[in-house]
N, C-alpha and C positions, 0 to 999 in steps of 0.2 A: 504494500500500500504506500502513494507516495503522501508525503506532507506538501502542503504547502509553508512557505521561509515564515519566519515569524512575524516580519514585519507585513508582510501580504493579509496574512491572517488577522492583525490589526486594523490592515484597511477595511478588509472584510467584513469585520465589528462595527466597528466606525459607520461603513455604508449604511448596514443592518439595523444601526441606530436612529441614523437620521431618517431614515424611510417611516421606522416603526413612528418616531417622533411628528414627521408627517402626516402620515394615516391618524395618529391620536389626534392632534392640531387640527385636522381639516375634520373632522368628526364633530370637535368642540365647537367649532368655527357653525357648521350644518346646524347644529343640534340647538347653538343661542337663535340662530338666522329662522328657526325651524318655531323656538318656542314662543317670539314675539312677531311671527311671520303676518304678513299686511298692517301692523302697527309701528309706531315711531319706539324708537329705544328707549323711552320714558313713557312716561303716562301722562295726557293732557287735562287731568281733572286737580295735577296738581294747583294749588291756588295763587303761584307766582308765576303762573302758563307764560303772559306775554315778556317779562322780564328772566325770566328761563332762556327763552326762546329768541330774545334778544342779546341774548349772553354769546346762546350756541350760532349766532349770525356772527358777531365777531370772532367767537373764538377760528372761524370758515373764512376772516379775514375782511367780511363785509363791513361797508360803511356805514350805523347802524345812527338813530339817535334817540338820545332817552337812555336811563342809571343801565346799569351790567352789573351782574357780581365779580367780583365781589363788591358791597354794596357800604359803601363808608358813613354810617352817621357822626358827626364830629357832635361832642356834646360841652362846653362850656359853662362851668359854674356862672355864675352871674354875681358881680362886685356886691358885697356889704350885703348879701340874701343870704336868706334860712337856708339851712343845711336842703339840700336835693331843688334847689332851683336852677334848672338848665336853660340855656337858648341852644337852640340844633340849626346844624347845616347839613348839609350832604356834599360827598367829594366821590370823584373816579379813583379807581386804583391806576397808577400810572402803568402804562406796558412792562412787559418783564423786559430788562436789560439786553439786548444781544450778548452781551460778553456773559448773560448770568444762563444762558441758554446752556451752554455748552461748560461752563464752570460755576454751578448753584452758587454755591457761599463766596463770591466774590460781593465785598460789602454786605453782607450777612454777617452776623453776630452770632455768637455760641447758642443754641436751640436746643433746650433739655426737657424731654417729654416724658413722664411720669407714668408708664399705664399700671393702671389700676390692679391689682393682685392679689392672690392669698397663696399659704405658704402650701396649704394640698395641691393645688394647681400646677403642678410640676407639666403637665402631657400641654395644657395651656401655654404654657408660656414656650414650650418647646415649636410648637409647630408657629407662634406667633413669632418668634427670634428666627428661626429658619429661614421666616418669608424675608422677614425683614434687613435679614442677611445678607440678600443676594448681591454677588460683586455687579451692582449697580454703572451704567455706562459710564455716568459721569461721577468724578468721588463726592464727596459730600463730609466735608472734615466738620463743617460747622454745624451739623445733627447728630444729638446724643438721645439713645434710648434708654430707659431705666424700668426695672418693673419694683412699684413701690408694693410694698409689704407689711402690716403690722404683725411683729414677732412676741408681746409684751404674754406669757405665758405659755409659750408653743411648749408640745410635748419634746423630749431631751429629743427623740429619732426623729420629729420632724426637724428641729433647730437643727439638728447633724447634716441629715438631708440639701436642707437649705445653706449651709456654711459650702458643703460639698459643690453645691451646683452654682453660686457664686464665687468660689474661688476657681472652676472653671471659666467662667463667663465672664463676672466682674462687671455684671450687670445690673444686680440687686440691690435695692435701698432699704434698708431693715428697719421701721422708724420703731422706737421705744412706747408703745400704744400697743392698746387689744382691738385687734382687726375686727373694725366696723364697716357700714355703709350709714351715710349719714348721720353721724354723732362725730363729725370732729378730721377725719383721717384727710379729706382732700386739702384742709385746711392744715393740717400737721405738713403735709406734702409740701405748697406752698413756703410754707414758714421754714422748712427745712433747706427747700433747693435756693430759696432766698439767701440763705447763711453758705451752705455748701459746694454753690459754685459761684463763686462769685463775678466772672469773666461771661456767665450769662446773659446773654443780652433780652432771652426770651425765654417763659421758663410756661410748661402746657401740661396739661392732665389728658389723659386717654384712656381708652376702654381696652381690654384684653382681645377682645371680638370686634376691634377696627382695625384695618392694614391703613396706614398712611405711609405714602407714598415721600421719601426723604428726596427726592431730588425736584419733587412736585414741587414740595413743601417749602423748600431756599429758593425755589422760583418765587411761589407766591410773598414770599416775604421780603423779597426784593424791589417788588413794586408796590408795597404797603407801607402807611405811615407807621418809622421805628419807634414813635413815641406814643405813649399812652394806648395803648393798643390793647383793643380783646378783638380775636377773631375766630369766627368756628361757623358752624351752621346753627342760625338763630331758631328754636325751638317757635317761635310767634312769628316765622317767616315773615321779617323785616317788617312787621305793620304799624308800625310806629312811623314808618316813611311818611306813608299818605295823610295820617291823623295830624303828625306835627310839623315834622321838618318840610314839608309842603307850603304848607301853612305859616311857613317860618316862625310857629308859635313858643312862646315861653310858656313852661311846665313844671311847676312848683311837685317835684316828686314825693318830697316827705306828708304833702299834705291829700295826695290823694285818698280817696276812699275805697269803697268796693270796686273790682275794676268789671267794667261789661265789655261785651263782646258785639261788633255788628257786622254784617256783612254787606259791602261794599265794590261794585268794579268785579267781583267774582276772587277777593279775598276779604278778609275778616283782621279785620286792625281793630287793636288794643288799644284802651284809651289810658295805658296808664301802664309805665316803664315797670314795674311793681312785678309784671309778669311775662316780659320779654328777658328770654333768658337762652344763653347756649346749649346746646343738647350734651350731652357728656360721654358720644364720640371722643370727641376732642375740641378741645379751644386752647387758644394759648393766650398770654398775656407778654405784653414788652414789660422790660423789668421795670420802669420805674411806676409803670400803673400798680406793680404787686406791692414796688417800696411804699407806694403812698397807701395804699389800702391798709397795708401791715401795721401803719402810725397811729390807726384811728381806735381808739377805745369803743366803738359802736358797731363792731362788726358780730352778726348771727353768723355761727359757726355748725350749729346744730338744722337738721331738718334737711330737704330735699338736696344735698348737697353741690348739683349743678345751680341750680335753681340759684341758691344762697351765694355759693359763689361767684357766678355772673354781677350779682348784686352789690359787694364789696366794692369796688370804686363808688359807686352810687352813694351805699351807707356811708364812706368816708368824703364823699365834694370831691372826686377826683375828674380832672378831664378827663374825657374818654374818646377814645375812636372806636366806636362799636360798629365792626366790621362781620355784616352777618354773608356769606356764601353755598348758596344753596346749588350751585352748578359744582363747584372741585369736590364737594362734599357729597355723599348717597350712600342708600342701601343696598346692599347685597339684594339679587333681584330672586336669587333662589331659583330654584328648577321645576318648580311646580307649573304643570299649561294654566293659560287662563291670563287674566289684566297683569302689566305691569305694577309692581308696588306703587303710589303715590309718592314715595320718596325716595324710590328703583331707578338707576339706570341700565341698559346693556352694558355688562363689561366688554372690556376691548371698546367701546365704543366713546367715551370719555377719554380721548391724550393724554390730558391733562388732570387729572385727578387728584387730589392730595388725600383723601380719608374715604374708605371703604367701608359701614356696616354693618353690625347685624352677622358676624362669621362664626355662628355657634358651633358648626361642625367639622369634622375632618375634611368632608366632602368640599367644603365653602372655601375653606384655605385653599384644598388640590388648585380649585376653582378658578383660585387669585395667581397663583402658582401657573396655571398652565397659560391663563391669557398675558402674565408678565412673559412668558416664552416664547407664544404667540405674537404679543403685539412690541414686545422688545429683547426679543434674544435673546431674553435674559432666564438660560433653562437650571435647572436642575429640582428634581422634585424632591421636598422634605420626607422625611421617615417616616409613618404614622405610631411606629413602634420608638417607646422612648430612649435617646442613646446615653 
């Protein structure tokens, strides 16, 4: 029997690789094309339809007129007024750089992103660091990921565990608290990466079940104001737009009351900042809106803790750039036939994306994983089995 040389036999592999990797690719490719087929790669009942849809006109390069996201409310305390009296404007996010196209953190500042964790979560955080891993085309020196922890009583084998899989990684933030939601931890976070990196220029909370996209992410933050800054996907889909900064009206926020709800134009604006709030994917803050938050002796710490949080500049009189983007932000569309999510995009079909939600499954990761292969080269599939 003859052999083929070793190195042939390499090629051989190689070939056999890329084919099979083909056939899976174009399957994946069929199979999204297949499950939103005769419909647009979102869903039109979302309530920011024409400013969506003005977004994805520019992002296609068109000359479009009227806001885009991401969508800038500028808020300005007002001289010698009660704590929560703002005057609003509204601002465009400036183009991303061409030089920041092809090298993100060019004038980008340190980006330290917090996701959310507990210390059982070992197989979580595995296949969330894998994705996140990927040798990415272009570097991205100025995003750091961290997975925040409260350890304050863990059993001796899980602390073991934990010490073990962070001195692997050296990715883990241990904070000295007993692992909550909502009693205190997002804000321990905060108050911690405040002290602990101090060369931060922006310092974000994240979900374990969002991929954000690091080289999105020094794009978009290139063209956004580095000051006073919250930016996420606004939970009240920017409705505060139309109600106030329209109106270029002043809003005394400490003194509002119940807040209602109407619907308007085919969205539903809040009449009262009280409940305009980031969703807790992800939002980040530029540091000196955390510094000034962290001064005020008024800050609620307890209760809904996106919610509360978002809120912190507000409770303390801080200017704010409340930058909500409901285009680079979306849900995991999931695989089920039938309507797109209301807050679903097609993947692969977003470029530009910076936060992905909603990945409870292994399925949902592969998912992210195969169209980052797909639509950027960017292959190699995570283990489902823990290493």
């Amino acid at each position: 029997m003859r052999f083929l040389p070793s190195y042939h036999f390499g090629v051989v592999l190689a070939l056999l690789f890329e084919i099979t990797c083909a056939l899976v690719h174009s399957k994946l490719h069929l199979k999204n094309e297949a499950q939103f087929s005769g419909a647009a790669p979102y869903s039109r009942l979302r309530d920011d339809l024409e400013i969506f849809e003005r977004t994805v006109a520019a992002a296609q390069g068109q000359t479009v007129k009227g806001p885009v996201y991401p969508l800038i409310v500028s808020m300005t305390p007002s001289q010698n007024s009660r704590r929560g009296h703002y005057a609003y404007s509204t601002s465009q996010p400036k183009k991303v750089p061409a030089a920041n196209l092809e090298e993100p953190c060019i004038n980008v500042g340190l980006t330290v992103v917090g996701f959310m964790s507990v210390a059982q979560d070992t197989h979580g955080r595995h296949r969330h660091r894998s994705t996140e891993r990927h040798r990415w085309n272009y570097p991205t020196p100025c995003i750091k990921f961290v997975y925040v922890i409260g350890v304050d009583d863990l059993e001796e084998k899980v602390q073991t565990l934990l010490n073990e899989e962070n001195k692997q990684y050296g990715d883990i933030v241990m904070l000295p608290i007993h692992e909550n939601m909502n009693r205190g931890k997002t804000f321990k976070w905060f108050q911690f990466a405040l002290q602990e990196y101090p060369r931060a220029a922006y310092i974000a909370k994240g979900d374990v079940d969002a991929f954000v996209h690091p080289v999105h992410l020094a794009q978009q933050l290139s063209s956004l104001p580095s000051r006073n800054l919250l930016y996420g996907f606004d939970c009240q889909h920017n409705l505060e737009y139309e109600h106030h900064v329209k109106k270029k009206a002043n809003v005394n926020l400490a003194s509002m009351g119940t807040t209602r709800s109407v619907f308007r134009a085919g969205a539903m604006f809040s009449k009262s900042w009280d409940t305009v709030f980031m969703c807790g994917m992800f939002y980040l803050f530029s540091r000196d809106t955390v510094d000034c938050a962290m001064k005020s002796d008024h800050l609620t710490t307890d209760g809904l803790e996106d919610y509360r949080a978002s809120n912190w500049p507000v409770q303390a009189s801080c200017p704010l750039n409340f930058t909500g983007d409901m285009y680079h932000f979306f849900d995991y569309p999931g695989r089920e036939k039938g309507a797109m999510p209301t807050w679903g995009q097609q993947l692969g079909w977003n470029k530009d994306a910076v936060c992905i939600h909603h990945l409870k499954t292994d399925q949902s990761w592969q998912d992210i994983n195969d169209m980052l292969c797909q639509t950027e080269k960017i292959c190699g599939a995570w283990s489902s089995i823990d290493s």
